[in-house]
C-alpha positions as CSV (number, residue, x, y, z in Angstrom):
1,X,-39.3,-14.5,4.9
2,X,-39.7,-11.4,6.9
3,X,-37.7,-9.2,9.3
4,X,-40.1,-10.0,12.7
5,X,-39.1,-12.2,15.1
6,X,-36.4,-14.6,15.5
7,X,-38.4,-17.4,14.4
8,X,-39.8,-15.3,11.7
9,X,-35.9,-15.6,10.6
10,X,-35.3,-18.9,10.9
11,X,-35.3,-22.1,8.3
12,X,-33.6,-24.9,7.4
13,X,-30.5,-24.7,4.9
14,X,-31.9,-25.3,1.3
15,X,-28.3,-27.5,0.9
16,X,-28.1,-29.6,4.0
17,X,-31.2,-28.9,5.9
18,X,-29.4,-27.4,9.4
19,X,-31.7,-24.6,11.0
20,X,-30.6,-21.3,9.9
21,X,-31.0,-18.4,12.2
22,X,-30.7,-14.4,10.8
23,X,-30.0,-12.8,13.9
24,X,-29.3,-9.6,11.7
25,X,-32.7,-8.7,10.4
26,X,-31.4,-6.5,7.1
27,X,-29.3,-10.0,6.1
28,X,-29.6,-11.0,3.0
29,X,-27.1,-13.8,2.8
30,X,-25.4,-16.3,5.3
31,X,-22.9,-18.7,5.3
32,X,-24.0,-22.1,6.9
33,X,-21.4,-23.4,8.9
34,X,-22.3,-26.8,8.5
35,X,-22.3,-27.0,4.6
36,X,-20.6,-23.5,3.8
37,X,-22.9,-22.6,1.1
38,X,-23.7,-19.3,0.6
39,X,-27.4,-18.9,1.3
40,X,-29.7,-15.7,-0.3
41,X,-32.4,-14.9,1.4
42,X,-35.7,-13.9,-0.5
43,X,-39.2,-13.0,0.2
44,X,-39.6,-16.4,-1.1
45,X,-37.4,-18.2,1.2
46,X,-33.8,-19.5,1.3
47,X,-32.1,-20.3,-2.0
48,X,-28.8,-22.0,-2.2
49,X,-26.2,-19.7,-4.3
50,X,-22.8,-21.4,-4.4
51,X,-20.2,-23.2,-2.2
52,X,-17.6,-20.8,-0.4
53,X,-13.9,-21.9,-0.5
54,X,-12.1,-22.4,3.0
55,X,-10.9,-18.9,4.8
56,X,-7.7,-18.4,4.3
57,X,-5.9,-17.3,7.8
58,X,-5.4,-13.6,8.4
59,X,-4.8,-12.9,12.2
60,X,-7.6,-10.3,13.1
61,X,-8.9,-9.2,16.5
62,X,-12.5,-9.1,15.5
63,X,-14.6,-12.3,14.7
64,X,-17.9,-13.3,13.8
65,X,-19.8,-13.9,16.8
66,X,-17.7,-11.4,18.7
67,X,-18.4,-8.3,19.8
68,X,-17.8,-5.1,21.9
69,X,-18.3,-1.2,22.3
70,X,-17.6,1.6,19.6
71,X,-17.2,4.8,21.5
72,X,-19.6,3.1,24.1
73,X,-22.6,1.9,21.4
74,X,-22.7,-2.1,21.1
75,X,-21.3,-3.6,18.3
76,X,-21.3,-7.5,16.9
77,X,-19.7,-8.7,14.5
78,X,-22.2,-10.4,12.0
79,X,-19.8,-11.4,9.0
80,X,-16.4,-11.5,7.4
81,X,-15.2,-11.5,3.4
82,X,-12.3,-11.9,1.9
83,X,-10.9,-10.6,-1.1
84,X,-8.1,-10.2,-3.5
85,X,-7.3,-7.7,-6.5
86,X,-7.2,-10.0,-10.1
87,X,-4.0,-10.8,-10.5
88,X,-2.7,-10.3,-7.6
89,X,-4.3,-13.6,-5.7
90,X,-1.7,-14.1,-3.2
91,X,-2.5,-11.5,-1.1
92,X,-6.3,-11.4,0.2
93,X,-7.7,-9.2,2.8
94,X,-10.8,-9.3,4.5
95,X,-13.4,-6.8,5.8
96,X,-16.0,-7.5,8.9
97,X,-19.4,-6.7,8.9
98,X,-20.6,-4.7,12.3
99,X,-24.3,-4.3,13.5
100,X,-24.8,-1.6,15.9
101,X,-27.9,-3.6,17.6
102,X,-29.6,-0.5,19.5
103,X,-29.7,1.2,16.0
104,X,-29.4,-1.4,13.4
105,X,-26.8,0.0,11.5
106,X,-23.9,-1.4,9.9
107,X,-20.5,-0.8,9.1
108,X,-17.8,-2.7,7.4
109,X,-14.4,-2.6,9.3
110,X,-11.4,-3.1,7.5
111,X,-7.3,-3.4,8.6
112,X,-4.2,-2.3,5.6
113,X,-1.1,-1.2,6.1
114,X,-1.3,-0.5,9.8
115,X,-4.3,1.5,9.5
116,X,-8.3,1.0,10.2
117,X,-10.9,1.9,8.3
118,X,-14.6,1.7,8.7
119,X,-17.0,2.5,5.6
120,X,-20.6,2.3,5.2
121,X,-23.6,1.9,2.4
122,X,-24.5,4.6,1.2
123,X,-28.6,4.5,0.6
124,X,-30.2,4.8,-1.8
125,X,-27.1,3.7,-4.0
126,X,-26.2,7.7,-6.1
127,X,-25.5,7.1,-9.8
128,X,-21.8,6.5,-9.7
129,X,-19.4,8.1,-12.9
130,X,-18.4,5.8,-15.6
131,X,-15.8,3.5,-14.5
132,X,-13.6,3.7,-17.4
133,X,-13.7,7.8,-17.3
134,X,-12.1,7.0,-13.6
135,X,-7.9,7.3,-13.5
136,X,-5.7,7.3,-10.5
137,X,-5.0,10.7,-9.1
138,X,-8.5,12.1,-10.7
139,X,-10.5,14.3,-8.3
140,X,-14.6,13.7,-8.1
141,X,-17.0,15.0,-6.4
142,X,-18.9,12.2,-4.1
143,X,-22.6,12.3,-2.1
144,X,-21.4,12.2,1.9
145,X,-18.1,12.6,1.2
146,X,-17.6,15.7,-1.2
147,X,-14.1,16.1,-3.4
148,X,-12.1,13.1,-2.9
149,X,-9.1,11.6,-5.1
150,X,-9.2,8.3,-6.6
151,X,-6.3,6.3,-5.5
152,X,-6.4,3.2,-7.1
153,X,-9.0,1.4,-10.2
154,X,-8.8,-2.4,-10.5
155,X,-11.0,-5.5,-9.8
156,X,-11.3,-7.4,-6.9
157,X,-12.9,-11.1,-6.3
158,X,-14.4,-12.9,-3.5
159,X,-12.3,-15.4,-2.3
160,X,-14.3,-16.8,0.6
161,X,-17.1,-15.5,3.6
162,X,-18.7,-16.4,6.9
163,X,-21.6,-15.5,8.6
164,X,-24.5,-13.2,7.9
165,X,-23.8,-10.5,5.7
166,X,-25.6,-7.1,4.2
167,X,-26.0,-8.1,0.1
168,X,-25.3,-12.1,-1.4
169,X,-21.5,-11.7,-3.2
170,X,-21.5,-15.2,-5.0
171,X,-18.3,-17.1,-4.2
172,X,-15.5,-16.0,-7.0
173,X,-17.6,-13.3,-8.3
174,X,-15.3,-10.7,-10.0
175,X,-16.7,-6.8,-9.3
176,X,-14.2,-3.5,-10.9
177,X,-14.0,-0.8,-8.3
178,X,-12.0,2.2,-7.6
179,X,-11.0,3.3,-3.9
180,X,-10.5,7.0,-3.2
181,X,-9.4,9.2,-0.1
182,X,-10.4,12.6,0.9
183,X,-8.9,14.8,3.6
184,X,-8.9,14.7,7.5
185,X,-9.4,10.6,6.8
186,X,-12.0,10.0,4.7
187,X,-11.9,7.0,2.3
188,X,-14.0,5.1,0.5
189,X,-15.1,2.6,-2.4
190,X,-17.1,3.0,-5.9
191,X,-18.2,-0.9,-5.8
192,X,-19.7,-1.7,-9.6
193,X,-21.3,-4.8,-8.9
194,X,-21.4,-7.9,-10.7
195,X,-24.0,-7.4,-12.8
196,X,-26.3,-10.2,-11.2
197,X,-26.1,-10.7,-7.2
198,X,-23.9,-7.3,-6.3
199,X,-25.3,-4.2,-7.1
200,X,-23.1,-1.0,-7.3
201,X,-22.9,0.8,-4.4
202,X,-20.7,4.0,-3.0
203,X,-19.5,3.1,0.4
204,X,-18.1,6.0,2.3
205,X,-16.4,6.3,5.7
206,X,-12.9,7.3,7.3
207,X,-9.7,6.2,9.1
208,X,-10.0,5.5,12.8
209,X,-8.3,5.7,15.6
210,X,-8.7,1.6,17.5
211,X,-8.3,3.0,20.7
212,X,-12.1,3.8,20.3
213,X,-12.9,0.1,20.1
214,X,-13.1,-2.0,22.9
215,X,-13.8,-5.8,23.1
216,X,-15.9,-7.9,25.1
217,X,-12.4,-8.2,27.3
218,X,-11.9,-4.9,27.9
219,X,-9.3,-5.2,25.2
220,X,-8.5,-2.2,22.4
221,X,-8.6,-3.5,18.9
222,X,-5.1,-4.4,18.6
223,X,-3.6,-6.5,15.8
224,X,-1.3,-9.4,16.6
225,X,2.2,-9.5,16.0
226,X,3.2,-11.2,13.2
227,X,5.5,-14.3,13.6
228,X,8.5,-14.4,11.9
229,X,7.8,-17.7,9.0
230,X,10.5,-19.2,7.5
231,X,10.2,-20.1,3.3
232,X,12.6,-22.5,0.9
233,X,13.2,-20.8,-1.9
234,X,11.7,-23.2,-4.8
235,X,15.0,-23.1,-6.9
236,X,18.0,-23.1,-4.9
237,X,16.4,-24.5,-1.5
238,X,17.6,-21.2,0.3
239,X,15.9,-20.5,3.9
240,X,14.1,-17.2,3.3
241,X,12.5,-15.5,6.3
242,X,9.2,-13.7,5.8
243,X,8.6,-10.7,8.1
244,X,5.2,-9.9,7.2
245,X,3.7,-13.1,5.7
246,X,-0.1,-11.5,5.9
247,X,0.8,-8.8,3.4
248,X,3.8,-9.8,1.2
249,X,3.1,-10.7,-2.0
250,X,6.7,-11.6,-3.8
251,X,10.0,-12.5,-2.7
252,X,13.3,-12.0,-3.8
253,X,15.5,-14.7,-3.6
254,X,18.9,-13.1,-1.8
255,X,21.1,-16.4,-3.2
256,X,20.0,-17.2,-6.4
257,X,17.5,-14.4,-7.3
258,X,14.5,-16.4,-8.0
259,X,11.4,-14.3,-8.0
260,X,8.3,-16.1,-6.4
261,X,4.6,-15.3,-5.6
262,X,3.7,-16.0,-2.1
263,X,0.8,-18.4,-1.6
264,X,-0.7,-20.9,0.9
265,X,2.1,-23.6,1.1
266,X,5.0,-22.2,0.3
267,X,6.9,-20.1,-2.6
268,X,6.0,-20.6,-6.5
269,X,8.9,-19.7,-8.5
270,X,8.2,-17.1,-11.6
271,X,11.8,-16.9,-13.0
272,X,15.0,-15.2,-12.6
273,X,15.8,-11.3,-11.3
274,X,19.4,-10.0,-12.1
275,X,21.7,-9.9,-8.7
276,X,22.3,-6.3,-8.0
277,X,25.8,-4.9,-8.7
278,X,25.9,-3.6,-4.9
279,X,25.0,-4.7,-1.6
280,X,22.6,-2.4,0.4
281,X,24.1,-0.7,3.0
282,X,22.2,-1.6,5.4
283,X,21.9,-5.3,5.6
284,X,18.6,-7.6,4.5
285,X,17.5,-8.7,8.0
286,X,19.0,-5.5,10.1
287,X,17.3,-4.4,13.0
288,X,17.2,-1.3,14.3
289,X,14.8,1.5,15.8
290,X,15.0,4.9,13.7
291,X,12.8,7.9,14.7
292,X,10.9,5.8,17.3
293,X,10.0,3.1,15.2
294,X,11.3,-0.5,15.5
295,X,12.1,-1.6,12.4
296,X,13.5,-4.7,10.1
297,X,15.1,-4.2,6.8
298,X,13.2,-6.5,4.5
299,X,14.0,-5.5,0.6
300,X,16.1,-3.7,-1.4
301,X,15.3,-2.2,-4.4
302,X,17.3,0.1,-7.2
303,X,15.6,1.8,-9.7
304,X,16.3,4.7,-12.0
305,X,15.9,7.1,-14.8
306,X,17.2,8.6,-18.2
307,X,17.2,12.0,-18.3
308,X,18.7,13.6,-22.2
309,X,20.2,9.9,-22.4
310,X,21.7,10.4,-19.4
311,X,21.2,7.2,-16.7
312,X,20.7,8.3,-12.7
313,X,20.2,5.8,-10.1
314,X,18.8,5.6,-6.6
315,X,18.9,3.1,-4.0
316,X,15.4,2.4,-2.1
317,X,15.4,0.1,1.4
318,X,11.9,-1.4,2.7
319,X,11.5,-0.9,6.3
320,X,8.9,-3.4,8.2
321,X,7.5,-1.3,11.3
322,X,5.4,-3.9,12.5
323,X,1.3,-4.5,11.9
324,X,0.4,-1.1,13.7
325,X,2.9,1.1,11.8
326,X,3.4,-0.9,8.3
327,X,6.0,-0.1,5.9
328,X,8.2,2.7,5.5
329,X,10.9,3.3,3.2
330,X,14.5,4.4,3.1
331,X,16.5,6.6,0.0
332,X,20.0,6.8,-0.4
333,X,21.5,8.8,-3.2
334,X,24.5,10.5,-3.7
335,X,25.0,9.1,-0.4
336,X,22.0,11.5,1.3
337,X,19.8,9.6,2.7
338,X,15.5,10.2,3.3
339,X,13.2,8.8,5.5
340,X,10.0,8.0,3.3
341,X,6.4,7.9,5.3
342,X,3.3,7.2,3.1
343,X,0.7,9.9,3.5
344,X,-3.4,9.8,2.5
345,X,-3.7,10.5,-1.0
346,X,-6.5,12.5,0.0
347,X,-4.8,15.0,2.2
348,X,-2.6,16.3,-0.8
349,X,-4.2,18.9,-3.7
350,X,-2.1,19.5,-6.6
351,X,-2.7,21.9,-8.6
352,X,-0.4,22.8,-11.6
353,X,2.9,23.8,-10.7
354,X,1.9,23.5,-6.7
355,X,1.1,20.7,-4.2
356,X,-0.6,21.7,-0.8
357,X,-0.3,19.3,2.4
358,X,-1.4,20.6,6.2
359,X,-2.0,24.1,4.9
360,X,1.9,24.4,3.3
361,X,3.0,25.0,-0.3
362,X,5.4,22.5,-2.0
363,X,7.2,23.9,-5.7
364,X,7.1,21.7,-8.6
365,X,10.6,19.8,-8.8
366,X,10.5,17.5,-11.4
367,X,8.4,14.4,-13.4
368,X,10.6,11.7,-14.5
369,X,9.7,7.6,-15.5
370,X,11.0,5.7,-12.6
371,X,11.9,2.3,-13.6
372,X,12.8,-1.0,-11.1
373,X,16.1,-1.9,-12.4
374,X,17.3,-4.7,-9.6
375,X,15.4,-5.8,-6.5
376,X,15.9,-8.6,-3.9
377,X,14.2,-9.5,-0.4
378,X,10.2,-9.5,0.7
379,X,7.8,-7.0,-1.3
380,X,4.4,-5.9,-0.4
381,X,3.3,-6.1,-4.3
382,X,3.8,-8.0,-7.4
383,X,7.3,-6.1,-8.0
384,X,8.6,-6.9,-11.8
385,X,12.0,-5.9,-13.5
386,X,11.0,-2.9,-15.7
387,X,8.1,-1.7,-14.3
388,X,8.0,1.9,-14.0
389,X,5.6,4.8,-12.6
390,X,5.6,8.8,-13.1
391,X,7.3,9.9,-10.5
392,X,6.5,13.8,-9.6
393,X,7.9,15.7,-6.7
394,X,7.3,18.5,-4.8
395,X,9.9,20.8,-2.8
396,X,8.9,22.5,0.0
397,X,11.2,23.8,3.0
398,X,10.9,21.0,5.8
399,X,11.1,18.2,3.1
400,X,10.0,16.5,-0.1
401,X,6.7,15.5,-1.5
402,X,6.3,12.7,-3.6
403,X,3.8,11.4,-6.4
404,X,3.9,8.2,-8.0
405,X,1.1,6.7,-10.4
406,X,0.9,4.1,-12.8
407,X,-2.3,3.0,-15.1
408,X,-4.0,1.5,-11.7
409,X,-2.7,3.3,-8.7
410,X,-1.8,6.7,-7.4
411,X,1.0,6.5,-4.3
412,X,2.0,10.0,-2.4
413,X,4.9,9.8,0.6
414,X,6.7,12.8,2.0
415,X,10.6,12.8,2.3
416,X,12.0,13.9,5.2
417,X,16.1,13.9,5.2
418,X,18.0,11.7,7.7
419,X,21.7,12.2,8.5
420,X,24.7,9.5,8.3
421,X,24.8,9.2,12.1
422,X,20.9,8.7,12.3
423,X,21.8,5.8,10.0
424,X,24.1,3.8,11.3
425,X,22.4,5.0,15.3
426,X,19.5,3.1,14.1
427,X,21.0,-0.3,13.1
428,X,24.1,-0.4,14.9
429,X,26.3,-0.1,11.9
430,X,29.1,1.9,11.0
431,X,27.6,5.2,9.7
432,X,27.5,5.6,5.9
433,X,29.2,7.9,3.8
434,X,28.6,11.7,3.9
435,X,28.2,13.7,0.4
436,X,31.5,13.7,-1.4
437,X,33.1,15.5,-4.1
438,X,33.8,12.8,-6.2
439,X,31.9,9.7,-4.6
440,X,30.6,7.2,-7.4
441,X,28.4,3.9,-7.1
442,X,30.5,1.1,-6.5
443,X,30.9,-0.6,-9.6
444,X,29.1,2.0,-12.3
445,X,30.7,3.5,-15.0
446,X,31.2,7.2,-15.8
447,X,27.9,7.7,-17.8
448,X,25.9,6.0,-14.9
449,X,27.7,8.2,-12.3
450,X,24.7,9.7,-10.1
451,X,23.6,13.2,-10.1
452,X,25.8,15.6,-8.9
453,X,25.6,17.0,-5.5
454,X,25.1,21.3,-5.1
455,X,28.6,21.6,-3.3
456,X,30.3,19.5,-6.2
457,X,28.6,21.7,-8.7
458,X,29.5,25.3,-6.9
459,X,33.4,23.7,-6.8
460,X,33.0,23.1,-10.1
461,X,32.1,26.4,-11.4
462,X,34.2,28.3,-9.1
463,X,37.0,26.1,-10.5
464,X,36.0,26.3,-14.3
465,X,36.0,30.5,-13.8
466,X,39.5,30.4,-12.1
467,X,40.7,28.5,-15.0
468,X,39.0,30.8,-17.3
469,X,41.0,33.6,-15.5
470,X,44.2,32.0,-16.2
471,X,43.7,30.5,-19.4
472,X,42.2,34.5,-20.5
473,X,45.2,35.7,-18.2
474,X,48.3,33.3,-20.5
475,X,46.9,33.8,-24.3
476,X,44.3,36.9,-23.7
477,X,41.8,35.3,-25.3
478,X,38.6,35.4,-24.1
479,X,36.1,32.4,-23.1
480,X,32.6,31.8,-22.2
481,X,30.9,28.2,-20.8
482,X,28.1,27.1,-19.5
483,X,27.1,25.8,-16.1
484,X,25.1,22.3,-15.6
485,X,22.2,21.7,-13.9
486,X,21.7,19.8,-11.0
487,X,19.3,16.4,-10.4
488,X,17.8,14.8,-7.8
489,X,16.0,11.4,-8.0
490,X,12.2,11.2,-7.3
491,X,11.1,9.5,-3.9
492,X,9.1,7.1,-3.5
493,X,5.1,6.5,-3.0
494,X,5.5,2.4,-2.7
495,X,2.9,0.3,-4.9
């Protein structure tokens, strides 16, 4: 087989016999779409390499056979795959492969969390560090994309592909990798193969802006709204709406607190959550439009911390922004409320006591275990009772950054603080609570009373010296105490 002319490219499927045409000369694999085997293409002609599994249905603009301009160069799209992390096979994504024809290079394009990416091969493939010296958070130095971050390790498996694609990743095969993030965009994966068909390879490349792509139509790359789906939940028959089916990967049962998986047919029940001894504020299902964003209040979440045996608790609300924007977080403690925004691991340098993001200086705050105590409504991960991160932040003057990593996965957000009115504005509720003096959860005892605020602790001491005064002033005795310190729960990154 060689990379001349069409018919140079062509033969009949070694499973079914259907003519086979590699329109992408550097192909080394296609998926016939009569038979869907996976096809490798050699100097010694076609051989047959496995049977793909159906395509499970992820609403994309792009599709193979499509195509379209990038910043006015021609583009087609040659191939799709679809993946999902080990463990976590409810929630597949999929990346295209691109051709620029004029040039012949190729890109893979990618959609997550209302954000696109593009990578590309680098060649020849660099030696890549030892995967188990890698760890969430770690900086390395990378060919064509200098220091970067890791920001997540795991392994990944094919879960299904179409069309003509760059290398031959054998249905189901399992490759570890680690995705990192540098600054002004760039991102990237350390892929480490399969050991037979996939060879390791360092693709590099950035976040884009999709108003650079245009479609055959004259369309930008847009991503379709996602439709509302209703699910039963699998124990109590409850009617559970999902927001954002593509990307949720448990639910919460809001009746009977059944945790499920979501996967193609319907909900598969796990076990039991504990019902949360409040009600969020703001209602699972609220509406509302905060900061310019239109938002739906999916999940609720409390989690929290021990600190010299001492218990502190936040409450955490999951906003859906829709496919462009993604998901964006609420806090509410000691009844201040913060806007939570994700932001690229790789625009954030930490560096002992400091943190650095858009050329300002945030002060270590603090480094507690952050653990998931209750939880109810639609996730974006496999949320578990008990799970818990390091949770580090930052304090700077316009706001809070946060750190969160566990064994697989480093999450950074910033924190900026929202005001009562802006609360209830947003969703058309009564606005909640400002800082009181004495304002406890609902429900808690004294020892799980949440931090105290800095006005309750300056009342505090001024009291405590006043009654010093007296109590020296009645039996002239003198006194000395101490003051306490003040804490503030850690923000949150997301999974």
């Amino acid at each position: 087989m060689t990379a001349g002319s069409v018919l140079d490219r062509q033969a009949p499927c070694p499973n079914c016999g259907a003519t086979l045409t590699f329109k992408f000369a550097g192909a080394r694999a296609q998926v016939c779409k009569y038979c869907k085997f996976l096809v490798a293409r050699t100097d010694r002609g076609l051989v047959r390499v496995g049977q793909v599994a159906d395509l499970v249905e992820i609403p994309s603009p792009l599709a193979v056979g499509r195509g379209g301009y990038w910043e006015r160069k021609r583009f087609e799209v040659e191939g799709r795959i679809q993946l999902d992390r080990v463990g976590a096979a409810s929630a597949p994504w999929q990346e295209f492969f691109i051709q620029l024809p004029d040039s012949g290079d190729g890109y893979w394009i990618a959609f997550a969390q209302g954000r696109w990416y593009w990578t590309k091969e680098i060649t020849p493939a660099p030696q890549l560090p030892p995967m188990q010296m890698l760890r969430p958070g770690a900086q390395i130095q990378l060919p064509a994309a200098g220091l970067v971050t890791i920001s997540e390790v795991g392994r990944r498996r094919i879960v299904s592909e179409e069309g003509e694609l760059p290398n031959v990743p054998a249905p189901g095969a399992i490759t570890p990798y680690a995705d990192f993030a540098g600054p002004n965009g760039v991102f990237g994966t350390l892929d480490y193969g399969d050991g037979q068909s996939i060879a390791p390879s360092l693709y590099v490349g950035r976040q884009f802006d999709p108003g650079v792509f245009k479609l055959d139509s004259g369309a930008p790359l847009e991503v379709p709204k996602a439709e509302v789906k209703e699910a039963s939940c699998p124990t109590c028959g409850g009617s559970l709406p999902l927001v954002a089916p593509g990307t949720t990967e448990r639910i919460v049962c809001r009746y009977c607190g059944t945790i499920s998986d979501l996967r193609q047919g319907g909900l598969a029940a796990l076990g039991q959550a504990p019902k949360p001894p409040i009600q969020p504020f703001i209602p699972l299902g609220a509406e509302g439009t905060l900061r310019g964003r239109k938002v739906i209040m999916i999940g609720f979440v409390m989690r929290g911390t021990f600190v010299e045996g001492e218990h502190y608790g936040w409450r955490e609300y999951l906003l859906y922004a829709g496919p462009s924007d993604g998901y964006i977080w609420l806090m509410e403690e000691d009844d201040r409320w913060q806007l939570v925004v994700p932001v690229p691991t790789g625009e954030i340098q930490m560096a002992g006591s400091f943190a650095t993001l858009a050329g300002k200086t945030y002060n270590f705050k603090q480094s507690v275990q952050a653990q998931v105590e209750y939880v109810v409504g639609e996730l974006y991960w496999k949320v578990e009772i008990g799970e818990t991160v390091q949770a580090t932040e930052f304090q700077g003057p316009d706001g809070i950054l946060s750190v969160e990593r566990d064994a697989n996965e480093v999450n950074t957000s910033f924190c900026h603080p929202l005001t009562a009115q802006e609360i209830g504005q947003a969703f058309n509720i009564a606005p909640p609570p400002s800082p009181g003096l004495f304002a406890a959860e609902p429900g808690s005892s004294s020892s799980e009373r949440r931090g105290c605020s800095p006005v309750l602790v300056i009342v505090l001491i001024v009291v405590a010296i006043i009654l010093l005064i007296l109590i020296a002033d009645c039996d002239g005795g003198g006194s000395s105490g101490g003051g306490s310190g003040i804490y503030i729960g850690p923000g949150i990154g997301g999974k």
